[in-house]
Every structure is written in C-alpha cells, then in structure tokens.
C-alpha positions in Angstrom: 103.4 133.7 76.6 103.8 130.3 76.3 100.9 127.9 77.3 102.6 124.9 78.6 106.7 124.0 78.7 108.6 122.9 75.9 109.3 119.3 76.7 112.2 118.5 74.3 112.2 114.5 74.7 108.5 114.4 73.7 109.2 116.1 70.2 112.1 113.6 69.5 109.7 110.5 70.7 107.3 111.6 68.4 109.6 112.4 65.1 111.1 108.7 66.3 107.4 107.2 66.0 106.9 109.3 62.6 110.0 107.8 61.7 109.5 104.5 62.5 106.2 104.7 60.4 107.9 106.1 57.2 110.3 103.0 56.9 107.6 100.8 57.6 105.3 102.2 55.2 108.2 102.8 52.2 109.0 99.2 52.7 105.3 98.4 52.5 104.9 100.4 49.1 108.0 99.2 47.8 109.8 102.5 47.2 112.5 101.0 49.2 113.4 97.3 50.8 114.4 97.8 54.8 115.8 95.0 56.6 112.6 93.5 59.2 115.4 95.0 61.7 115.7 98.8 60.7 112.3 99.7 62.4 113.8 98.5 65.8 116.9 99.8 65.7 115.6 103.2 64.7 112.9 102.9 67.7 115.7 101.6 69.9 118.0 104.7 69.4 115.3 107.5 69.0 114.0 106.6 72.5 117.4 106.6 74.2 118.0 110.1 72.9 114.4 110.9 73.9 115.6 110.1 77.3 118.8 111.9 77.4 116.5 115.1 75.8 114.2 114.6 78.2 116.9 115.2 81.1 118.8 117.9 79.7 115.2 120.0 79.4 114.5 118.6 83.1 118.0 119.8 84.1 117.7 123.1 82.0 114.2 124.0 83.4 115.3 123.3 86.7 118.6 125.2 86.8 115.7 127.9 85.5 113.7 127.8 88.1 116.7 128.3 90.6 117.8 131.0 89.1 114.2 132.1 89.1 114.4 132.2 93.0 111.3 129.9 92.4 113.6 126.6 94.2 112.8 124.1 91.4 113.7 121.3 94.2 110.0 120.7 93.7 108.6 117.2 91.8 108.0 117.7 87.7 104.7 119.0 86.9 101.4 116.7 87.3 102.8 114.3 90.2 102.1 114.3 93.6 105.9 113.5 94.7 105.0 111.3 97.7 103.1 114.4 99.0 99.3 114.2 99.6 97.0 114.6 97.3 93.5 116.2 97.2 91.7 113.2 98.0 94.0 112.5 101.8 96.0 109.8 100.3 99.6 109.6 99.7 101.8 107.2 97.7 101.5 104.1 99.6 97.1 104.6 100.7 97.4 104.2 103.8 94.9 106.3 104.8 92.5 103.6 102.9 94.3 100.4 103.8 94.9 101.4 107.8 98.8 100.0 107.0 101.8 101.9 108.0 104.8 101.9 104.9 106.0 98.4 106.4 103.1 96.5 105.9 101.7 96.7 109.5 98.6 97.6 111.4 98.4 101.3 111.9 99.2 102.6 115.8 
C-alpha cells in the first residue's frame, strides 16, 4: 500500500534541480566548459515539463477518483479550497476582519 500519491511533476522538478547542479558543478571542476546560459535553459525547460507532468498526474488521479465513485470534483490534497478551515476562517478572514468579500462592513 502506497503511503502517499505519486506526484509525477515533483520527481521531474527535482531530477531538473539535480540537473541543474551537475552542469554547474562539471563546469566548476573543469571536466566540461558550459555556456553561463546552459543552467537556465535547462531550469527553464525542466520546470515547464514539471508543470505539464504535474497536470497529467492531476488529470490522471482525478479521472481515478471518478471512476472510483469517490467524485474527485474535490480541491487537491492539503488545501482548504475556499472551504472553512478548522480554525472558522475561510479564504478571504472575514470572520477576523468583520469584512464581507467586497471590502465592506459586515451586515
């Protein structure tokens, strides 16, 4: 049984960082000479396809879930989604600032 889900754009952030840090440090060392640019650009792409893994296991999970007859219309694990939290505030505290969502005094 797994302990938590797999969370595909994490994995390719962090090979991307590992990545990063291997070109840097070769170049440091001298084993290789990389353009001051090359760290960037391999930042730059490796968190764009972070992203578009991230949605596809969003996506993937989700369709899941549905299938599961569990909904999966739910928000992603770990935020409150604009719903109330344990403490009585929402998004917006309100409950603190005694402000509706427009700025104005409560009624």
């Amino acid at each position: 049984m797994l302990r938590h889900e797999f969370h595909p754009g994490r994995l390719v952030a962090g090979v991307t960082g590992l990545g990063v840090a291997v070109v840097y440090e070769g170049d440091a060392t001298g084993a290789w000479d990389a353009p001051w640019y090359a760290g960037l650009l391999l930042l730059c792409c490796g968190l764009v396809l972070a992203a578009v893994a991230s949605r596809v296991g969003h996506r993937a999970r989700r369709r899941a879930a549905r299938a599961a007859g569990t909904g999966g219309a739910g928000p992603p694990t770990g935020t409150s989604g604009g719903r109330t939290t344990e403490y009585g505030l929402g998004n917006t505290g309100a409950a603190v600032t005694g402000e509706d969502d427009h700025g104005g005094a409560a009624q």
